[in-house]
Backbone as numpy.savetxt, mean C-alpha at the origin, in Angstrom:
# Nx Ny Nz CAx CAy CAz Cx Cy Cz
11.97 -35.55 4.75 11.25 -35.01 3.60 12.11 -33.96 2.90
11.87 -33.94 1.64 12.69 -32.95 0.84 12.21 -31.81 0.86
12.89 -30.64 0.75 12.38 -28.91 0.17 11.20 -29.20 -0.43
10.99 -29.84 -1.68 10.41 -30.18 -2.71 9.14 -30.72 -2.42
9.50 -31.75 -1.71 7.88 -32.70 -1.44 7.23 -31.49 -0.06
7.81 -30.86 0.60 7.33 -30.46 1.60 6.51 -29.02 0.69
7.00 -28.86 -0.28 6.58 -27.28 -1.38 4.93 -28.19 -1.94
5.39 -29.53 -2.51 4.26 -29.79 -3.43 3.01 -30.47 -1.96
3.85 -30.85 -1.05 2.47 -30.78 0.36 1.73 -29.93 0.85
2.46 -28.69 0.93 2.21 -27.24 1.25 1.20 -26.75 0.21
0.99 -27.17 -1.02 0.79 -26.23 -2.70 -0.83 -27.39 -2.09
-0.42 -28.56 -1.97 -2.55 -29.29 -1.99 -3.10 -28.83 -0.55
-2.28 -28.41 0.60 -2.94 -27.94 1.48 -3.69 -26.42 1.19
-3.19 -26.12 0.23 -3.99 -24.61 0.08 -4.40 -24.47 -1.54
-5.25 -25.45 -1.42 -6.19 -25.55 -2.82 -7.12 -24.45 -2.64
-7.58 -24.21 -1.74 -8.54 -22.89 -1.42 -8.17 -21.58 -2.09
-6.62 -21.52 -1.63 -6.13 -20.02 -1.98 -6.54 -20.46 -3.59
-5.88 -18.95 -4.48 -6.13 -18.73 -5.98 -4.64 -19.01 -6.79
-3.71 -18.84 -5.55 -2.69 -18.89 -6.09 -1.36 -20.37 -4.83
-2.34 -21.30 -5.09 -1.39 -22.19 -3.76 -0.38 -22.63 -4.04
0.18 -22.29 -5.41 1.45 -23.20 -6.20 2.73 -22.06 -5.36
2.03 -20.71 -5.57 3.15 -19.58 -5.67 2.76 -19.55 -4.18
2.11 -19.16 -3.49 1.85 -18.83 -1.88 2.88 -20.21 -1.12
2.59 -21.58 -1.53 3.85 -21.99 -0.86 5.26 -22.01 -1.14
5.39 -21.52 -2.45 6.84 -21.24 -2.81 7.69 -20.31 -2.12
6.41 -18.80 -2.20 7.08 -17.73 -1.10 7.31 -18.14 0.14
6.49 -18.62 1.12 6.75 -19.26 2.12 7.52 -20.25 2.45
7.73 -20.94 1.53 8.90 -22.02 1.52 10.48 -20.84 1.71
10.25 -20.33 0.79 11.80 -19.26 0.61 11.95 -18.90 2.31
11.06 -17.98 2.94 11.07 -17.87 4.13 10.91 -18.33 5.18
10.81 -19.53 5.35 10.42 -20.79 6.28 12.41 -21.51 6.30
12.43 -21.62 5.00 13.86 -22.38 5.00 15.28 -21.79 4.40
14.73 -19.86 4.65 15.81 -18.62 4.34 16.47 -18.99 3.30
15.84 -18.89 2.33 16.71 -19.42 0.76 15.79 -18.16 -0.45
16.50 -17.86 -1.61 16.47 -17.01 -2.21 15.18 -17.96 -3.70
14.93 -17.51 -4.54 14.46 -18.26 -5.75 15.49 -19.29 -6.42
16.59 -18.83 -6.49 17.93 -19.99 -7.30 18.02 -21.12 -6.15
18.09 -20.67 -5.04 18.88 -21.59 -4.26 17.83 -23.02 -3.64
16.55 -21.99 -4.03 15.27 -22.88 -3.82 15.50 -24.32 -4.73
15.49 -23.45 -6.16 15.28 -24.45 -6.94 16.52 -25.96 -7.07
17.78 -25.00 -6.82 18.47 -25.51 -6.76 18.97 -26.84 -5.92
18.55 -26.51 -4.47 18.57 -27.39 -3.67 17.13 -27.94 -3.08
16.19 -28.29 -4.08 15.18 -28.67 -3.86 14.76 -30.19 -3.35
16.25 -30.54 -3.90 15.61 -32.65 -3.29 16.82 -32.46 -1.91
17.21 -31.43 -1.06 17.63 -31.35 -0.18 16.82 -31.58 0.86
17.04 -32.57 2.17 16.13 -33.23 2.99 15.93 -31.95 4.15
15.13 -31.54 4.18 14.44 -30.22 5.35 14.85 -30.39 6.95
15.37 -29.85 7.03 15.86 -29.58 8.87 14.43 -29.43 9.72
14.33 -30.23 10.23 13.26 -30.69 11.30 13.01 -29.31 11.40
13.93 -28.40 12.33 12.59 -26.94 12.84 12.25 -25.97 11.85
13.01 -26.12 10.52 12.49 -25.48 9.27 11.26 -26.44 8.37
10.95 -27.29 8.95 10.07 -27.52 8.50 8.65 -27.37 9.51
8.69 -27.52 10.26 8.25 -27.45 11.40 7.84 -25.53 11.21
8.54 -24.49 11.18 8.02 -23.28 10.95 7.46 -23.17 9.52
7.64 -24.35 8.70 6.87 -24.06 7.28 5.32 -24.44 7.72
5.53 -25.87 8.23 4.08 -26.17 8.26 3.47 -25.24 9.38
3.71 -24.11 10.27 3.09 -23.24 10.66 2.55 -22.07 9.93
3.54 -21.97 8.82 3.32 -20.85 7.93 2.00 -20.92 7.08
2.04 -22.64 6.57 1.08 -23.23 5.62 -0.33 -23.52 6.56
-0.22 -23.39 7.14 -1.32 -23.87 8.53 -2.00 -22.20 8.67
-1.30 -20.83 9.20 -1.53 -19.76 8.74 -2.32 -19.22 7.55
-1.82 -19.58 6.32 -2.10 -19.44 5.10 -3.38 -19.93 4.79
-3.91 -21.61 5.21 -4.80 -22.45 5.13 -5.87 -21.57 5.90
-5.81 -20.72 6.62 -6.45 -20.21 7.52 -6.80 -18.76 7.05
-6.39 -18.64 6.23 -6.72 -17.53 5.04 -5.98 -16.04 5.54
-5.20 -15.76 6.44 -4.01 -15.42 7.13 -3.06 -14.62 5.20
-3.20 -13.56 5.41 -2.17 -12.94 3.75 -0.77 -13.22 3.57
-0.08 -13.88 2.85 0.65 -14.09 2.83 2.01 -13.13 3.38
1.70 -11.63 3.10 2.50 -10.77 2.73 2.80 -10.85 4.81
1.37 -10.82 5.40 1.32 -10.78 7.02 2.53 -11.86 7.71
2.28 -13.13 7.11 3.17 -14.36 7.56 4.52 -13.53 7.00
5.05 -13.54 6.55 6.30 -13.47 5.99 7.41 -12.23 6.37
6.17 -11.15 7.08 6.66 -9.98 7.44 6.83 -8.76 6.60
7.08 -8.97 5.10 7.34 -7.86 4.21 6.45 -8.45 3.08
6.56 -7.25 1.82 6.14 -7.11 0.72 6.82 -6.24 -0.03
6.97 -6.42 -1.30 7.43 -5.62 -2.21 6.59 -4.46 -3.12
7.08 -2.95 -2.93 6.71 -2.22 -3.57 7.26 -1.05 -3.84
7.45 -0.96 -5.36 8.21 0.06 -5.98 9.77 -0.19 -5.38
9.86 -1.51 -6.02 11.28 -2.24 -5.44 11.42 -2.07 -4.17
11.14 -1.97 -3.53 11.35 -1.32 -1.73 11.03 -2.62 -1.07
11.91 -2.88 0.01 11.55 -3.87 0.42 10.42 -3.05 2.02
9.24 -3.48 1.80 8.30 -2.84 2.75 8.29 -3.59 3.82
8.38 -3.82 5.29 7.54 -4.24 6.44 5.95 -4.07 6.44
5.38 -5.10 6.86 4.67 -5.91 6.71 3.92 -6.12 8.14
3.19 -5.58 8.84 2.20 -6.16 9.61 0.77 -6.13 10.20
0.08 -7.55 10.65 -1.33 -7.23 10.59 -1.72 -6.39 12.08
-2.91 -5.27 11.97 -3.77 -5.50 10.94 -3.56 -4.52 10.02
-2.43 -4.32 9.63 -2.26 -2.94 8.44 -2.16 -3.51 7.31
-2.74 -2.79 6.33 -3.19 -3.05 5.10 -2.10 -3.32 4.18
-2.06 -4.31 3.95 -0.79 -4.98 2.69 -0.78 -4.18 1.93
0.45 -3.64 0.96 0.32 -2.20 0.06 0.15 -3.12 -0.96
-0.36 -3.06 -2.53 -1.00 -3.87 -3.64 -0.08 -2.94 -4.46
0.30 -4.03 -5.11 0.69 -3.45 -6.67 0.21 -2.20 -7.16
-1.34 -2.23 -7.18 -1.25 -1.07 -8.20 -2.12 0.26 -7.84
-1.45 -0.02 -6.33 -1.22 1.61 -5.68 0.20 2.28 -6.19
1.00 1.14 -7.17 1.98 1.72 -7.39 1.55 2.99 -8.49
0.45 2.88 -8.97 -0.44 3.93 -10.07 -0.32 5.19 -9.68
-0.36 5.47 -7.99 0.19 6.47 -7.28 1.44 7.53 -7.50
2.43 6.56 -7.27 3.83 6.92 -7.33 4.40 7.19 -8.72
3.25 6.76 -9.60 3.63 6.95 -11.11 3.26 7.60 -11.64
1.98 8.70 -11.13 1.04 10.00 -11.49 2.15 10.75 -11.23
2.78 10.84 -9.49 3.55 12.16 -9.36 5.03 12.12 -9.81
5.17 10.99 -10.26 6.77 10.86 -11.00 6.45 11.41 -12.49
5.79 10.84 -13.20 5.55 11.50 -14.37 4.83 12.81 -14.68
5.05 13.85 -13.74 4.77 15.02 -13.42 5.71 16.14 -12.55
6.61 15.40 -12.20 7.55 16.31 -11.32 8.98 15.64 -11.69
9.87 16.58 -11.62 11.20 16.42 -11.93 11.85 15.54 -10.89
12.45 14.25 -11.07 13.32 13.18 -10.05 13.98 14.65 -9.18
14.32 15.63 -9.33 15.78 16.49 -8.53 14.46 17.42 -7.31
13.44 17.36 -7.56 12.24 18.73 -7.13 12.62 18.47 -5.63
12.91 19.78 -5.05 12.70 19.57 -3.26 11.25 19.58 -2.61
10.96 18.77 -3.29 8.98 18.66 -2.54 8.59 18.43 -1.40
7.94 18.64 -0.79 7.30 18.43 0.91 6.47 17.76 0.36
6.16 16.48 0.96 5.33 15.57 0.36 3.91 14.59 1.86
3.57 14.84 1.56 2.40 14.36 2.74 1.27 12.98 2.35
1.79 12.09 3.05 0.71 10.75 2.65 -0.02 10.53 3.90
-1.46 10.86 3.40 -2.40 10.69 4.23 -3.40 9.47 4.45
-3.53 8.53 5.51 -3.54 7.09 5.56 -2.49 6.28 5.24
-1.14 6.47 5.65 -0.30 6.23 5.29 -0.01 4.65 5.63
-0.56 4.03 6.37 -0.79 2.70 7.05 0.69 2.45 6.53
1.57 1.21 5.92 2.68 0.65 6.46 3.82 2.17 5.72
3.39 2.84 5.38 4.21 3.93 4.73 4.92 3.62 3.32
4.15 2.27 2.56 4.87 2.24 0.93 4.70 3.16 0.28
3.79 4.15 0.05 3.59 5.34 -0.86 4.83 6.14 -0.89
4.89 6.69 0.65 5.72 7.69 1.06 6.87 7.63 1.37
7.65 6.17 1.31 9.09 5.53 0.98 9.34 5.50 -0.27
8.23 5.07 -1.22 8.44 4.98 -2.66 8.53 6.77 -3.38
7.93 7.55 -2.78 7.76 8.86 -2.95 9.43 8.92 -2.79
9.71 9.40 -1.61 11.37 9.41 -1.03 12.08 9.00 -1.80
12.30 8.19 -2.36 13.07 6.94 -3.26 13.05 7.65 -4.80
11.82 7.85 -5.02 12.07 8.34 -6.67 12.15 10.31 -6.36
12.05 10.69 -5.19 12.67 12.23 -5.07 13.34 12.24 -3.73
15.02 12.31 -4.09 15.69 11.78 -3.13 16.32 13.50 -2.44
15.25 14.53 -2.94 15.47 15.93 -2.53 14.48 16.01 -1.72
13.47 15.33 -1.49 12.24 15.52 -0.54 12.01 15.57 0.38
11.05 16.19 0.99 11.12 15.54 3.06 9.51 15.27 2.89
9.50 14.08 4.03 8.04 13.90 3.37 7.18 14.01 4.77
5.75 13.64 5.28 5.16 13.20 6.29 4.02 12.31 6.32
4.22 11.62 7.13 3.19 10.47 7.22 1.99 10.62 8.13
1.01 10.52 7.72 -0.31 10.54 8.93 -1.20 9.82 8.77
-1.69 9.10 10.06 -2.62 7.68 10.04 -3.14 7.82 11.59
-4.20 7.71 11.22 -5.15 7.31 12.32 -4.98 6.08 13.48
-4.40 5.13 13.22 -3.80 4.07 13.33 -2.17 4.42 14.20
-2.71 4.43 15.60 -0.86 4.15 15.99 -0.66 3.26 15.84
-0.56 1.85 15.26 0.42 0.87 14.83 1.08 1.31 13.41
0.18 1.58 13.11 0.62 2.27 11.25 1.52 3.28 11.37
1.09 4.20 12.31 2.16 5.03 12.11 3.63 4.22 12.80
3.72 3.74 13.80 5.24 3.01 13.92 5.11 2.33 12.96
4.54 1.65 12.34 4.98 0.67 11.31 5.71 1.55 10.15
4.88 2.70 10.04 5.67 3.89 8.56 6.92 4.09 9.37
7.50 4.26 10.65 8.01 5.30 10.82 9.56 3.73 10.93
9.16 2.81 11.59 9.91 1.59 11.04 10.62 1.65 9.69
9.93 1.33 8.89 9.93 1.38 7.60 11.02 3.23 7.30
10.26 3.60 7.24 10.74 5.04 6.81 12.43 5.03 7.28
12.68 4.17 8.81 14.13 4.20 9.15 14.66 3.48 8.32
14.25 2.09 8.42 14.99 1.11 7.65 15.37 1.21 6.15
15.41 1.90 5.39 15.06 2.19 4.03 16.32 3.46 3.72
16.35 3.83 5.46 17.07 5.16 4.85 16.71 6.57 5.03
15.43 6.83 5.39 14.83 8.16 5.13 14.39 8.55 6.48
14.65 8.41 7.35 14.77 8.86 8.75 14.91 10.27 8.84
16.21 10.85 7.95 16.31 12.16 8.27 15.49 13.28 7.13
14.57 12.73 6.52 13.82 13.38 5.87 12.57 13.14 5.79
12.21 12.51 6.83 10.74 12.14 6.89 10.12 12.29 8.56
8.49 12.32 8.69 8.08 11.47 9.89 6.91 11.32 9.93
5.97 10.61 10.85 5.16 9.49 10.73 4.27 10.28 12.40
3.38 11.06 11.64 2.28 11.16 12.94 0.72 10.30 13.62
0.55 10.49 14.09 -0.86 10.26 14.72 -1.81 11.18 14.45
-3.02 10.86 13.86 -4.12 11.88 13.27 -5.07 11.86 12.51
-5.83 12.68 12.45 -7.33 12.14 11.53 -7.44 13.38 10.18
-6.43 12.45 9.67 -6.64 13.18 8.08 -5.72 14.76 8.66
-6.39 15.56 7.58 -5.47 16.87 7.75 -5.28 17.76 9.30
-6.34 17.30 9.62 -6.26 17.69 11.38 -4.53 17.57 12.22
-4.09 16.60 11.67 -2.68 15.89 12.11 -1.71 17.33 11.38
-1.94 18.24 10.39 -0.86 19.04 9.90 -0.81 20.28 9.97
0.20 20.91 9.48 0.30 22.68 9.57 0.61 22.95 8.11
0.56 24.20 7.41 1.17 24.59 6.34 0.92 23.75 5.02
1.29 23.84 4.19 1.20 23.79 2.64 2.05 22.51 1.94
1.73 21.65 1.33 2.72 20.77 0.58 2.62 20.82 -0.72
3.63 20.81 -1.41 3.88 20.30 -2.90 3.11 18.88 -3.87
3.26 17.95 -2.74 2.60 16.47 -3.29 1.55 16.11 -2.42
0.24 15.66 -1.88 -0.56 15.21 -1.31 -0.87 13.49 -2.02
-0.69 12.71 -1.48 -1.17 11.34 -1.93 -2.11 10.95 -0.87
-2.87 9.91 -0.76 -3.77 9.18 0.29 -4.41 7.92 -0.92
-4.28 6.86 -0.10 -4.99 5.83 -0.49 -6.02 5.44 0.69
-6.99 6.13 0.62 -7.88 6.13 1.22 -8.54 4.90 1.95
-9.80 4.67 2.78 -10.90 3.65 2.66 -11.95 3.59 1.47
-12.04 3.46 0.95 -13.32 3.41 -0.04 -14.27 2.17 -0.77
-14.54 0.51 0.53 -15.23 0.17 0.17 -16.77 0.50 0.78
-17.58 0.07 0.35 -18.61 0.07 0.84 -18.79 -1.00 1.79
-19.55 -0.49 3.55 -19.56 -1.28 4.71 -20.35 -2.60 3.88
-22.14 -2.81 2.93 -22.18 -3.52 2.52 -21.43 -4.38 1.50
-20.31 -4.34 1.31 -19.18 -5.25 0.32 -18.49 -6.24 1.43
-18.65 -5.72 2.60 -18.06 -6.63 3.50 -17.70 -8.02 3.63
-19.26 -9.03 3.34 -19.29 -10.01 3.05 -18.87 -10.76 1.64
-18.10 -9.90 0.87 -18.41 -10.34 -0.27 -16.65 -10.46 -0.59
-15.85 -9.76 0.43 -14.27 -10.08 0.11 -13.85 -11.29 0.15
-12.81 -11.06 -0.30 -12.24 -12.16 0.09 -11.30 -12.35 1.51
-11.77 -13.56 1.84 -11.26 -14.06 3.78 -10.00 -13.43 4.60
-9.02 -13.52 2.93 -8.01 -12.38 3.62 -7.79 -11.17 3.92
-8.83 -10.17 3.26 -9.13 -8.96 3.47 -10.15 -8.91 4.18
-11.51 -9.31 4.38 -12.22 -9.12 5.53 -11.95 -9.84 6.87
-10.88 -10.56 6.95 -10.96 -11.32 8.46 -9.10 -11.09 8.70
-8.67 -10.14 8.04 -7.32 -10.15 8.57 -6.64 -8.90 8.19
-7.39 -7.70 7.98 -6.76 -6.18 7.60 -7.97 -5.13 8.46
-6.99 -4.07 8.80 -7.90 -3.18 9.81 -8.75 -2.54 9.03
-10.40 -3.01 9.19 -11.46 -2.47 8.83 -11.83 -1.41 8.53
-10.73 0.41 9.13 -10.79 0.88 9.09 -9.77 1.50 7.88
-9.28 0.80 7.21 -8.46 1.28 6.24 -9.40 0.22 5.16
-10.27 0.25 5.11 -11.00 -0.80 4.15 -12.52 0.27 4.02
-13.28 0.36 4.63 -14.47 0.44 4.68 -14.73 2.01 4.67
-15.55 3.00 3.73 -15.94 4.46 4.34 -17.28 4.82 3.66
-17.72 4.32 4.54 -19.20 4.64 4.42 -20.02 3.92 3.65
-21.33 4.00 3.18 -22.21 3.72 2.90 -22.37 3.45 1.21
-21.58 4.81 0.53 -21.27 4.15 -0.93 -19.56 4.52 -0.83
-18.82 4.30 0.00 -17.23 4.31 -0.04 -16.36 5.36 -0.15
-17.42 6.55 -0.25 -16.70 7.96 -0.38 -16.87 8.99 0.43
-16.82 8.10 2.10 -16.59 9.06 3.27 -15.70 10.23 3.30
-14.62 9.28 3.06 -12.98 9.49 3.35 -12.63 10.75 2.06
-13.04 9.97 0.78 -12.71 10.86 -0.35 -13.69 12.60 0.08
-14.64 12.68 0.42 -15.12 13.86 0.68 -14.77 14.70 2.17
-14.27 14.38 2.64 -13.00 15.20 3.98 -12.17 15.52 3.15
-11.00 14.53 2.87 -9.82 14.76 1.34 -9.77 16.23 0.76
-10.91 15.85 0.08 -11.39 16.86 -1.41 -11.60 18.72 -0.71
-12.61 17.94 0.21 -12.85 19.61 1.29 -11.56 20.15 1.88
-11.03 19.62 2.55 -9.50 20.17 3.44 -8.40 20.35 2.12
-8.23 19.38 1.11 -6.73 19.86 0.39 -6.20 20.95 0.03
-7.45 21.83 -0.38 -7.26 23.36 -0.93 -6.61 23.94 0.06
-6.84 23.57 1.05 -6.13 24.23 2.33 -4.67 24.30 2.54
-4.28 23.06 2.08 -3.04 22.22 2.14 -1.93 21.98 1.03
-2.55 22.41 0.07 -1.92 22.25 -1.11 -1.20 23.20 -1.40
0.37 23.11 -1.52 1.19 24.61 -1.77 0.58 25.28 -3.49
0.96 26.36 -3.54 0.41 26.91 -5.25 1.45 25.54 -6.30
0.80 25.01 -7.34 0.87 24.21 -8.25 1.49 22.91 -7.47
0.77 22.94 -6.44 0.95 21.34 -6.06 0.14 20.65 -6.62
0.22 19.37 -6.61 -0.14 17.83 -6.97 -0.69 17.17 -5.97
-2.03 16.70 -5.84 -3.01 15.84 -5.33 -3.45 14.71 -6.05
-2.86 13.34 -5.50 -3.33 12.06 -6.11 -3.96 11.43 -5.09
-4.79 11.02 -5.18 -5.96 9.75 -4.40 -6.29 8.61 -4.84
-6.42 7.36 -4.47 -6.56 6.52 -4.88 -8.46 6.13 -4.66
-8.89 5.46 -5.79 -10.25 5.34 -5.34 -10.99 3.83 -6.09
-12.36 3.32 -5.78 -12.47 2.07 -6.14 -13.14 2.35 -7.47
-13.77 1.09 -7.95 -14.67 0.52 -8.99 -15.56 1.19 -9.26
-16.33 1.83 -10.04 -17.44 2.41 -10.32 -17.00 4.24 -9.91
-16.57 4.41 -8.82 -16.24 5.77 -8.54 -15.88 6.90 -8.87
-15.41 6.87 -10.21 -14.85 8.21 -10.81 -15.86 9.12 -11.04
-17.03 9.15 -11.38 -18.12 9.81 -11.85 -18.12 10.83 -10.71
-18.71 10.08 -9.41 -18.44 10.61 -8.34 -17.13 11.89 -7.78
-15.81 10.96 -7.73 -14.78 11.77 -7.76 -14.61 12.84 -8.61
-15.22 12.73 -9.62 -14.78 14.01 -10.79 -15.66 15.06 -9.85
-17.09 14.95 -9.41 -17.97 15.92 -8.63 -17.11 16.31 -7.62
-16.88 15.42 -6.52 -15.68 16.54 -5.57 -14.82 17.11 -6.17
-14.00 16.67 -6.82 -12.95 17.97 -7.56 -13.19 18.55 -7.98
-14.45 18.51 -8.95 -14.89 19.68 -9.72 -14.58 21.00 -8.41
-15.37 20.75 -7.28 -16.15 21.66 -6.34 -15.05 22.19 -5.41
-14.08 21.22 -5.01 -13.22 21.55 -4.32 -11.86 21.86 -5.17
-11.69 22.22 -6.56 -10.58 22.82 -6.65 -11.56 23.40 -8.18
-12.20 24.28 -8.06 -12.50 25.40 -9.26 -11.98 25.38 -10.58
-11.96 25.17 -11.46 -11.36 25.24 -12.88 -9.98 24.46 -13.00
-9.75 23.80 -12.09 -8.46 22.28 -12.11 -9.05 21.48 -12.79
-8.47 20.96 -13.88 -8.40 19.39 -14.56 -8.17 18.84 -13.56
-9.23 17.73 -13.48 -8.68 16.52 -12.89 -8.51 15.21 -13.80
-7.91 14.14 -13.59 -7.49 13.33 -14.28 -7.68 11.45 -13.88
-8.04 10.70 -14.64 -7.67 9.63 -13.76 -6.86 8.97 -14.68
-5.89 8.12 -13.60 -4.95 7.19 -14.20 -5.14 5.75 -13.95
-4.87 4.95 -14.98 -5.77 3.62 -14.53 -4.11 2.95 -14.19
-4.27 1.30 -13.23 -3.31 0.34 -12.86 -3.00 -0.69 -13.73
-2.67 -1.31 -13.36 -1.71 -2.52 -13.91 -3.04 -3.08 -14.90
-4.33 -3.57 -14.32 -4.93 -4.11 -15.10 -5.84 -3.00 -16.49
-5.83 -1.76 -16.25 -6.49 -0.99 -17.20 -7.29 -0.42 -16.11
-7.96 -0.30 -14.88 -8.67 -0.15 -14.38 -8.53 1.60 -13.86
-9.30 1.99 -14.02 -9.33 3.82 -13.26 -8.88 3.34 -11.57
-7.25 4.19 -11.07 -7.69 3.68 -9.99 -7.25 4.97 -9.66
-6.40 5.86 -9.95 -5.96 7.70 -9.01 -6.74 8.51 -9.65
-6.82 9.31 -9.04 -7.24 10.70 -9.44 -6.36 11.64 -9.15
-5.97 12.50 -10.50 -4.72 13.57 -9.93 -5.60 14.59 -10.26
-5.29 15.69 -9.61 -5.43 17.16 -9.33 -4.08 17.68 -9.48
-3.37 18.29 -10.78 -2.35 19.13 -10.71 -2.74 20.55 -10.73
-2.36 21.18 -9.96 -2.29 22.42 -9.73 -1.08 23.44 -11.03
0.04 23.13 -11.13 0.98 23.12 -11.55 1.58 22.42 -13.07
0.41 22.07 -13.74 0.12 21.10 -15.06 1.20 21.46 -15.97
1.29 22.97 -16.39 2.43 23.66 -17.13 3.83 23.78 -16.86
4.09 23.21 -15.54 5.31 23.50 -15.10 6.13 22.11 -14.54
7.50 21.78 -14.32 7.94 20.38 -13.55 7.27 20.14 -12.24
């Protein structure tokens, strides 16, 4: 069988997914270690028995509603090539909304202490590193797999000697004052459960998904402890869901006194951070 016929076999086995044309393409690339050109290129090339053989495991995975980003090992974010594993939460595009509040607010050169809280595979706080290459940052997650998975990541990338990756429940895990605070929190609601989709409710840790009852467990610990934590004219971004800002504007109001807060919407238009600058007038 060819690259090709084994791509367009792979693409009707996962009519289910939303996207089965592109989900077996990626997997094809990594099943038979070939780049996008070389794909296309050598596509009526006849498939080596155990590369095909690990595709149709991949596609068998996938069919099984299994995230793509999980099979494959990595994901891309904020060009970074991220590690990737379940049950830690695949980083999404447009948490990149994150990394783009505190870049367009602080100078690329700033020596910031930077702290990502729920840091699960550590894309925030690599992508943080990356666009302030003066920084030292820290990672904290409830989750010891997450945290080796950040602290993986955090080596591989480069930033080993300016970073690290604890065990802990929210600010409890720290000492002293930071410049940047990020967290992409939990914030669905436990009743939304049934209503995800297969790859997020039956294959990402529940606990980086779900906080509470209307989704703003997590955001109200956050909001209470940051004042604590926040150096003078630091920057606090959070990420939060659908309907929520109304809400969020009430904790900040309360927990940071006469601060603008702000939201910045993602890729699709949607409100998804909330910044708290401390420091609004200044880099």
């Amino acid at each position: 069988m060819t690259i090709d016929a084994a791509i367009r076999r792979a693409a009707a086995a996962l009519e289910a997914s939303s996207t089965p044309a592109l989900d077996a393409r990626v997997l094809a690339k990594a099943a038979f270690g070939l780049d996008d050109a070389t794909l296309i290129a050598q596509g009526d090339r006849i498939a080596a028995p155990e590369a095909l053989a690990r595709y149709g495991d991949m596609i068998a995975r996938r069919a099984a509603g299994e995230p793509v980003a999980h099979i494959v090992g990595r994901r891309e974010f904020w060009s970074l090539d991220i590690e990737v594993a379940p049950p830690i939460l695949v980083p999404r595009a447009d948490s990149e909304t994150i990394v783009e509040a505190v870049v367009r607010r602080r100078a690329p050169g700033a020596p910031l202490k930077i702290l990502d809280l729920g840091c699960g595979s550590g894309a925030l706080l690599c992508a943080l590193l990356a666009a302030f290459p003066k920084a030292v940052g820290v990672g904290v997650d409830v989750n010891p797999e997450a945290v080796a998975l950040t602290s993986r990541n955090l080596l591989r990338l480069g930033f080993g000697l300016q970073s690290s990756a604890t065990v802990g429940d929210w600010f409890a895990a720290v000492d002293g004052r930071f410049e940047v605070i990020v967290s992409n929190p939990p914030y669905l609601r436990t009743v939304d459960r049934d209503i995800l989709p297969r790859e997020v409710r039956d294959f990402e840790d529940p606990g980086a998904l779900f906080s509470g009852e209307d989704g703003l467990d997590a955001h109200r610990l956050l909001m209470a402890d940051a004042p604590r934590h926040i150096a003078p004219g630091g920057l606090f971004v959070v990420e939060f869901g659908e309907g929520q800002l109304p809400a969020i504007n009430d904790l900040a109001r309360r927990a940071f006194p006469g601060a603008e807060g702000k939201a910045e919407n993602d890729l699709s238009g949607r409100p998804r951070a909330f910044v708290i600058d401390l420091g609004a007038h200044s880099d």
